[in-house]
C-alpha positions in Angstrom: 0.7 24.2 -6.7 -0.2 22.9 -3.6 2.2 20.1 -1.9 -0.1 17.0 -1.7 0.7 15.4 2.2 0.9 11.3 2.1 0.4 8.9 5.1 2.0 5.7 4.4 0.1 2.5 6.1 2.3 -0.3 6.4 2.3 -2.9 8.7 5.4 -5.4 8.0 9.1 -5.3 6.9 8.5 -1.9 5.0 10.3 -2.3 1.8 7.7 -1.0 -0.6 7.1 2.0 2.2 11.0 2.8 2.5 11.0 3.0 -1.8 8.2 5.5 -1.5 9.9 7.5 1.0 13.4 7.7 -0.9 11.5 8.0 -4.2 9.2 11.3 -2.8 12.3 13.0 -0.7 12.9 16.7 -2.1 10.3 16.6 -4.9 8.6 19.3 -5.5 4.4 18.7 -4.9 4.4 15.3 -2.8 5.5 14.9 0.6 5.6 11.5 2.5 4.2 13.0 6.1 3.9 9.9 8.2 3.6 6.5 8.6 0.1 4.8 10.2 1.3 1.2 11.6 -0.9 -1.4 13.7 2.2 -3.4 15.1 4.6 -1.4 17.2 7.2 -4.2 17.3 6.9 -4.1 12.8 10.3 -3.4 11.3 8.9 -0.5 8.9 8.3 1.9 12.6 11.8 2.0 13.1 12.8 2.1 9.6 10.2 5.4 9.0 12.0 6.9 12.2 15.5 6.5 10.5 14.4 8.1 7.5 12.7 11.5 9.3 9.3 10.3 9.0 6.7 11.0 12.0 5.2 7.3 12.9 1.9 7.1 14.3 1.2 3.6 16.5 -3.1 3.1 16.4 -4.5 -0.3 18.3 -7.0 -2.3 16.3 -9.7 -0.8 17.9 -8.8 2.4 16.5 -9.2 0.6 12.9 -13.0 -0.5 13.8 -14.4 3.2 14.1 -11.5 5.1 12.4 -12.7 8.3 14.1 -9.5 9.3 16.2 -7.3 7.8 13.1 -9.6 10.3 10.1 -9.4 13.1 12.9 -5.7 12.8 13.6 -4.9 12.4 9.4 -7.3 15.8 8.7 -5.5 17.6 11.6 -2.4 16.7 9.9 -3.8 18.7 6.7 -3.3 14.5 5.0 -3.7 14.5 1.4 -3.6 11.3 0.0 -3.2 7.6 2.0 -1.3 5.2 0.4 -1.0 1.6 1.6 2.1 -0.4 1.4 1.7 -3.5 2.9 -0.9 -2.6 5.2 -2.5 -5.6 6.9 -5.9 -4.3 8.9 -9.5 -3.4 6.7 -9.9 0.0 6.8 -12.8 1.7 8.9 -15.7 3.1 6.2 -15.7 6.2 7.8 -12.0 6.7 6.8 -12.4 5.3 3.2 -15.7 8.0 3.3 -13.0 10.9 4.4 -10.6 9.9 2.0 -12.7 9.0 -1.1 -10.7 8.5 -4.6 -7.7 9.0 -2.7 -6.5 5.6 -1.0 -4.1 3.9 -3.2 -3.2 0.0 -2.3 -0.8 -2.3 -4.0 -2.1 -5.8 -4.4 0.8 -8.7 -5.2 -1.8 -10.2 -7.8 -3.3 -9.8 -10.9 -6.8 -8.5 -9.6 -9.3 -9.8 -10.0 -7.4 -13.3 -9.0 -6.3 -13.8 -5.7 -7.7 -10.8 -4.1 -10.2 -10.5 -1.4 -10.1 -11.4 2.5 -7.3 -13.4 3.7 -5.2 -12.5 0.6 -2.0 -11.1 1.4 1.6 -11.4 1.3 2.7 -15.6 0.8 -1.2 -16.9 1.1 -1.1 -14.8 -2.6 2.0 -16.6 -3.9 1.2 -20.1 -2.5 -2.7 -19.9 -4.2 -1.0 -18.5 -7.6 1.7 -21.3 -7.3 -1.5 -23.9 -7.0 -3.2 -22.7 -8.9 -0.4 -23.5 -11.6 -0.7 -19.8 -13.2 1.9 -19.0 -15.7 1.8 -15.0 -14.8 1.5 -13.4 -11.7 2.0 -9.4 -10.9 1.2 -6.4 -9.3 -2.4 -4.2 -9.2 -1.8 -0.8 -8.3 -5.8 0.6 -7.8 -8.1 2.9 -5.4 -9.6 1.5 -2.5 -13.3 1.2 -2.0 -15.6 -0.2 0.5 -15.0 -3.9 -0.9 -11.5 -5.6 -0.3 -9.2 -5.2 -3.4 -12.5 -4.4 -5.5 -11.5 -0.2 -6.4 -10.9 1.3 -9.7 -7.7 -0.3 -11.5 -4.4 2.1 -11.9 -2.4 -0.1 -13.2 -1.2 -3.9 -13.6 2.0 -5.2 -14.1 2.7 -9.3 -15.4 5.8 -11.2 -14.8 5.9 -14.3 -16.5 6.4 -17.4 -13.8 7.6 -21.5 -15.0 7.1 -24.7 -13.2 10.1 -24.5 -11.0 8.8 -21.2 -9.5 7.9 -21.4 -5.5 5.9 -19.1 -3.7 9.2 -17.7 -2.1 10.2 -16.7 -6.3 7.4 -15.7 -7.0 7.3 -13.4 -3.6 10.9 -11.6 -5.1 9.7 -11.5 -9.0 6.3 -9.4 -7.0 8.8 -7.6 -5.3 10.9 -6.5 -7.8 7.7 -5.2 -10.0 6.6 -3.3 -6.5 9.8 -1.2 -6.4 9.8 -0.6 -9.8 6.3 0.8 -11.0 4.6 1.5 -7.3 5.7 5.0 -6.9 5.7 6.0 -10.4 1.9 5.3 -10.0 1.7 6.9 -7.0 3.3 10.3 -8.3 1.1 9.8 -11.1 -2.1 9.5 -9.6 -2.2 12.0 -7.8 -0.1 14.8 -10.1 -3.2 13.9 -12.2 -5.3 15.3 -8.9 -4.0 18.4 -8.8 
């Protein structure tokens, strides 16, 4: 069986792409190749380069055609992307290249609090308002619309009234480390 190649996209702190990379080490059919980041100064380049990972650095303007980023993934023989905390829209012709295999991880129950705009705390601070007694994690595909692809997987954690967007950030977290590379791995073992 073929060993599937990942590129990680991450553009922050890096947590969720440092679990992936210590989850995939040694296994036997996935291989975390690289990491994609849009902020040279973001804590996850220098993390990735710690850990053995080959970091690619690509300016926004790479992001609004996406032809040197698709070109530079396919001459990498890239399987699968998978974004962990990725901050920029994707170029179509990229989502095009890599069709039914770009997973994202959303710190909301989809369909709530997804779309443009909705990332990281701006999430937790609208759940919080919103006075929702659950929040989670959506594990799905991309597709051409923000935070729109087919569902992998959700995961609840139940939230009170003393809850702040800053606890509601960690209980988010805690579910991300725990299910997002057991989706991951089983996604695409189920592509083989």
């Amino acid at each position: 069986m073929k060993t599937q190649s990942v590129a990680l996209f991450a553009s922050g702190s890096g947590s969720n792409a440092v679990n992936l990379i210590r989850y995939f080490e040694g296994h036997e059919t996935i291989s975390i190749s690289l990491l994609v980041c849009n902020k040279p100064d973001a804590p996850v380049v220098e993390k990735a380069k710690n850990l053995g990972i080959e970091v690619l650095i690509y300016g926004n303007q790479s992001f609004e055609d996406g032809v040197e980023l698709t070109s530079d993934l396919q001459a990498r023989n890239i399987d699968w992307i998978i974004l962990a905390g990725f901050l920029r829209k994707l170029p179509l012709s990229l989502i095009r290249a890599f069709e039914d295999r770009i997973i994202n991880i959303h710190p909301a129950l989809l369909p709530k609090f997804g779309g443009k705009g909705m990332y990281g705390m701006f999430v937790h601070r609208a759940v919080i308002e919103a006075k929702e007694m659950q929040s989670g994690i959506t594990i799905h595909l991309v597709n051409e619309e923000f935070d729109k692809g087919r569902m992998l997987e959700q995961y609840s954690v139940d939230l009170d009234e003393t809850d702040s967007p800053e606890t509601v950030a960690m209980k988010v977290q805690e579910l991300e480390h725990r299910y997002f590379p057991y989706i991951v791995e089983r996604t695409i073992q189920q592509h083989q």
